[in-house]
LUMVODREN-261730 format. One line per 4 residues: number of its first residue (from 1); their letters; for each residue x, y, z of N, C-alpha, C. Coordinates in pm, 1 decimal, decimal comma. Layout:
% LUMVODREN-261730
NUM	a	X/Y/Z/X/Y/Z/X/Y/Z ~ ... $
END
This chain:
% LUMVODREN-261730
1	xxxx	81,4/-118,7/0,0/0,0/0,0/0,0/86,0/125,4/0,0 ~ 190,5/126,3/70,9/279,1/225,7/78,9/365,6/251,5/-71,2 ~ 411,4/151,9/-144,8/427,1/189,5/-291,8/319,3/236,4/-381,0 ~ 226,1/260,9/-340,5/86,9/286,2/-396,1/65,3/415,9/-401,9 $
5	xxxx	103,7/454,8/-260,4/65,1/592,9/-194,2/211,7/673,8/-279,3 ~ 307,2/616,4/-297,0/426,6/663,6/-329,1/431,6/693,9/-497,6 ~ 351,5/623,9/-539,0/332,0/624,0/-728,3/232,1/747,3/-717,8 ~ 128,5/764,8/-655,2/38,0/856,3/-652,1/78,4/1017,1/-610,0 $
9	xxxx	169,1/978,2/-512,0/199,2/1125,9/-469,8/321,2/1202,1/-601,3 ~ 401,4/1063,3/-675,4/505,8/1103,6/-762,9/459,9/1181,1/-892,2 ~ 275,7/1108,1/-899,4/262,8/1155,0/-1016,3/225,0/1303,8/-1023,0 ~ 193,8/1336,4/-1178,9/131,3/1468,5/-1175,4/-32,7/1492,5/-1189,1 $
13	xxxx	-34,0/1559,2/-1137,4/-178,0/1634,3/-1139,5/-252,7/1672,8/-1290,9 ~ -349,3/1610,9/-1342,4/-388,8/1634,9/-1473,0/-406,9/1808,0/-1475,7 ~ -419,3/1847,2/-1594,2/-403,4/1984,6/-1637,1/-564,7/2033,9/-1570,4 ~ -633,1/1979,4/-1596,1/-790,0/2044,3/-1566,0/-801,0/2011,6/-1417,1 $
17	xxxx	-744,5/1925,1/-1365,7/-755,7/1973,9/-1231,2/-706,6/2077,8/-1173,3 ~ -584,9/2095,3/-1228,9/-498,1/2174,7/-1162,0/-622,0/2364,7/-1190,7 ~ -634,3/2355,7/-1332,9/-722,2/2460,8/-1371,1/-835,0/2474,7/-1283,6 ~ -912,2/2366,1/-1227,1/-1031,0/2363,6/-1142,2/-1072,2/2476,3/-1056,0 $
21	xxxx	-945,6/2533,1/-953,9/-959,3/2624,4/-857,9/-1007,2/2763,8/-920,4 ~ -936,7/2793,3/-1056,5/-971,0/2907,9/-1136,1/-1076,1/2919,9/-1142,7 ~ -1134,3/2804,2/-1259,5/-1288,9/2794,5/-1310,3/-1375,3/2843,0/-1156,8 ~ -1374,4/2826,6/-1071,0/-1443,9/2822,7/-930,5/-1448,8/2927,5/-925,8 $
25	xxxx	-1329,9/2997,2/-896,5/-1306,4/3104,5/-835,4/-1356,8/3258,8/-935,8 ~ -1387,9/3182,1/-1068,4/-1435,1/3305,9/-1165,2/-1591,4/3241,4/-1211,4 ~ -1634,1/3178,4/-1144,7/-1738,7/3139,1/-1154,9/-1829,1/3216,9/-1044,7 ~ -1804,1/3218,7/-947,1/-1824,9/3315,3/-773,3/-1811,5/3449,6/-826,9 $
29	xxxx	-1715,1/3509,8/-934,8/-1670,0/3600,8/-931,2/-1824,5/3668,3/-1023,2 ~ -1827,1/3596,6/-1136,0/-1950,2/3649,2/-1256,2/-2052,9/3644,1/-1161,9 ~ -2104,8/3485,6/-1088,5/-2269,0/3517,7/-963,0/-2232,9/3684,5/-912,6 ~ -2153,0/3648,6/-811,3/-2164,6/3779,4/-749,1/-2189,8/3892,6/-831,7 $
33	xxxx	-2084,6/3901,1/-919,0/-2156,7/4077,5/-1021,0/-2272,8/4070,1/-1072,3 ~ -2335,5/3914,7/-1059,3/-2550,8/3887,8/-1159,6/-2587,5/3969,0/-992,8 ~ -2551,1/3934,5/-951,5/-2596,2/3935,3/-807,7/-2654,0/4068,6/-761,2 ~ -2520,3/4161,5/-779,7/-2553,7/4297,8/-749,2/-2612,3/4343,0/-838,5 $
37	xxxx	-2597,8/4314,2/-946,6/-2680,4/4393,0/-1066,9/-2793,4/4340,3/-1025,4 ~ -2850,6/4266,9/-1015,2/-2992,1/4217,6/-956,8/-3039,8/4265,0/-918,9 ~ -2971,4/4306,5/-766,2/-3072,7/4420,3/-653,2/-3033,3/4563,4/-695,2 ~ -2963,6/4629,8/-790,4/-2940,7/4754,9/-850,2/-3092,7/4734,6/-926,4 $
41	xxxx	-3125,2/4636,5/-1049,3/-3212,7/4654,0/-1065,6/-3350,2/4658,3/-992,9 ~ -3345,8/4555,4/-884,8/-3463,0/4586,0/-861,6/-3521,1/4685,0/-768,8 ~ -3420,4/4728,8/-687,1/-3397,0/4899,8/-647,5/-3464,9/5007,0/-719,8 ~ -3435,1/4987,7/-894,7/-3465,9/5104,9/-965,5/-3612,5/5095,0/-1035,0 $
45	xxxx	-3682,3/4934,1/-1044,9/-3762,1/4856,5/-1041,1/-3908,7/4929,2/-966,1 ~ -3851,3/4912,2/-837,8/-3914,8/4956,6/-756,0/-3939,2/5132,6/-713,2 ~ -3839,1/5170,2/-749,1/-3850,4/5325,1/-765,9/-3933,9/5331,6/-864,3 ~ -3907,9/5305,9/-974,3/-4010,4/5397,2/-1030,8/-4169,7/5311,8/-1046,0 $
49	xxxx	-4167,7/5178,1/-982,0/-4317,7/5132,5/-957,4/-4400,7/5297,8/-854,9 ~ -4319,6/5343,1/-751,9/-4362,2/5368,4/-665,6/-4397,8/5522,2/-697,3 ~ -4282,6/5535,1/-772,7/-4268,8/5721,7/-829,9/-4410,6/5717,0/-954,9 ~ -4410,8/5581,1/-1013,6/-4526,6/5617,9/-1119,4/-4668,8/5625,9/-1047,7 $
53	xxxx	-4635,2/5492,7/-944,7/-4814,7/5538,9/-847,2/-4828,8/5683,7/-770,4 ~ -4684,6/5697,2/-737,3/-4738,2/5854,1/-648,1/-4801,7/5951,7/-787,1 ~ -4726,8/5979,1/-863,4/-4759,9/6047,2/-976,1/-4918,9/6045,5/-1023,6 ~ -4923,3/5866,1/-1065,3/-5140,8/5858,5/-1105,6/-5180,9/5909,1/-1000,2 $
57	xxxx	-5143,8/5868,6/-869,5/-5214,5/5875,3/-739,5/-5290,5/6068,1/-737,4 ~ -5171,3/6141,7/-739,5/-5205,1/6292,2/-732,2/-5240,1/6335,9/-863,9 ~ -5178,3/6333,4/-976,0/-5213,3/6365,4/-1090,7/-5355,5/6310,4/-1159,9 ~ -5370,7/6203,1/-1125,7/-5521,0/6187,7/-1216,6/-5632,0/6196,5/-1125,4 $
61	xxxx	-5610,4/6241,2/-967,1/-5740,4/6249,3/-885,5/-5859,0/6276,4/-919,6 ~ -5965,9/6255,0/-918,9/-6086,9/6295,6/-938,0/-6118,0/6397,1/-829,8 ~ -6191,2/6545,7/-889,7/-6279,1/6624,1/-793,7/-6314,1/6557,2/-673,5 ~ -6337,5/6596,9/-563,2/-6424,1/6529,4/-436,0/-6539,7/6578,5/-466,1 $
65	xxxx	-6672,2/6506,1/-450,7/-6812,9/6531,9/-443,1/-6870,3/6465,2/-306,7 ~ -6953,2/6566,8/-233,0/-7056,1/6560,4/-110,0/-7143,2/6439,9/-140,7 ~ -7117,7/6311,8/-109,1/-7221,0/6199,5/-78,8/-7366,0/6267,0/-50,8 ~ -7443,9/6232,5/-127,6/-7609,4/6262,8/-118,2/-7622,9/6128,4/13,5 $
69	xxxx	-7736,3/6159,5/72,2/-7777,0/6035,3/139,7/-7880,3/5981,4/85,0 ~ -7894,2/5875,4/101,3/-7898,5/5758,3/38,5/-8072,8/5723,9/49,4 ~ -8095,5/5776,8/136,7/-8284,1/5759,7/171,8/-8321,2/5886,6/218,4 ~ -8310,2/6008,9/151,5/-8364,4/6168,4/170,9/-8534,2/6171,8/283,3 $
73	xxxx	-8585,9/6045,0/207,9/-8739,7/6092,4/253,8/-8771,8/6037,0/439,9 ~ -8666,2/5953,9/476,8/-8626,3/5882,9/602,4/-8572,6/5965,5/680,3 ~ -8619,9/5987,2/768,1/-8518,2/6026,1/886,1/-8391,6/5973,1/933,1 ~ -8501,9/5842,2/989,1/-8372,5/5776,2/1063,4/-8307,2/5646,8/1030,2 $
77	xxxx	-8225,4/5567,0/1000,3/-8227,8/5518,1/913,3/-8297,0/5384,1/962,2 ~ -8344,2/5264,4/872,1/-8431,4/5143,0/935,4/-8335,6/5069,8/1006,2 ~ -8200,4/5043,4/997,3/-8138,5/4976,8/1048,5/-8075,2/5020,1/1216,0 ~ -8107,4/5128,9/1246,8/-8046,3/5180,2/1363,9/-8168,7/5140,1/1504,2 $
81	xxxx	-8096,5/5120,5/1584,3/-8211,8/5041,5/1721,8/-8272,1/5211,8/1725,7 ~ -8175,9/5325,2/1726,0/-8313,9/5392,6/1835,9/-8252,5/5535,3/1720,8 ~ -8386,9/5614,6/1767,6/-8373,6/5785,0/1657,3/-8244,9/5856,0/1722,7 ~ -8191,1/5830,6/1804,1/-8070,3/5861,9/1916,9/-7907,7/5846,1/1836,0 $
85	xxxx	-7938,5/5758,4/1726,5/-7828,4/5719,2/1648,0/-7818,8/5792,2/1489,5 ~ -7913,3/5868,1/1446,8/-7936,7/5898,0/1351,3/-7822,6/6024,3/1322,9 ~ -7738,9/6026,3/1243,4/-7618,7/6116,7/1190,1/-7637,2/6237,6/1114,1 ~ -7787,5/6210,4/1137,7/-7818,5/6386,8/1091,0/-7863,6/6487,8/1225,0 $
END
C-alpha cells in the first residue's frame, strides 16, 4: 500500500484539475456581479413602480363630491335600534 501511496503522490496532477480552482473562483466572481446587478435593478424597479403610483395617485385624482344620502325621505335610518343614532 505504501508503494501505492508513493506512485500517486510522484505523479502529476492532470491539467484540468490543476485549472479547477480558477474555473471556481471566476465562476463566484460572474454570480456575485448577476448578483448585485440584480438588486441595482430591482432597487430602480421599484422606484419607479412607486414614483409612477405617487404620480397617477395625485395627478389623475378625481374632484371630491358631497355623498347625497342615500334615503332623503327617512329620517332615521331602518337599520339603527333607536332615533338617538341617527347622523343627521
Amino acid at each position: 500500500m505504501d508503494e501505492e501511496f508513493r506512485k500517486l503522490n510522484a505523479a502529476e496532477l492532470p491539467s484540468t484539475l490543476a485549472a479547477l480552482d480558477d474555473r471556481v473562483l471566476a465562476a463566484l466572481a460572474v454570480r456575485k456581479s448577476e448578483a448585485s446587478a440584480t438588486r441595482r435593478m430591482m432597487a430602480v424597479a421599484a422606484f419607479f413602480s412607486l414614483s409612477g403610483g405617487m404620480v397617477a395617485g395625485s395627478a389623475l385624482m378625481p374632484s371630491a363630491v358631497a355623498a347625497s344620502p342615500l334615503t332623503p325621505l327617512i329620517s332615521a335610518s331602518p337599520l339603527a335600534p333607536s332615533s338617538l343614532l341617527d347622523a343627521r
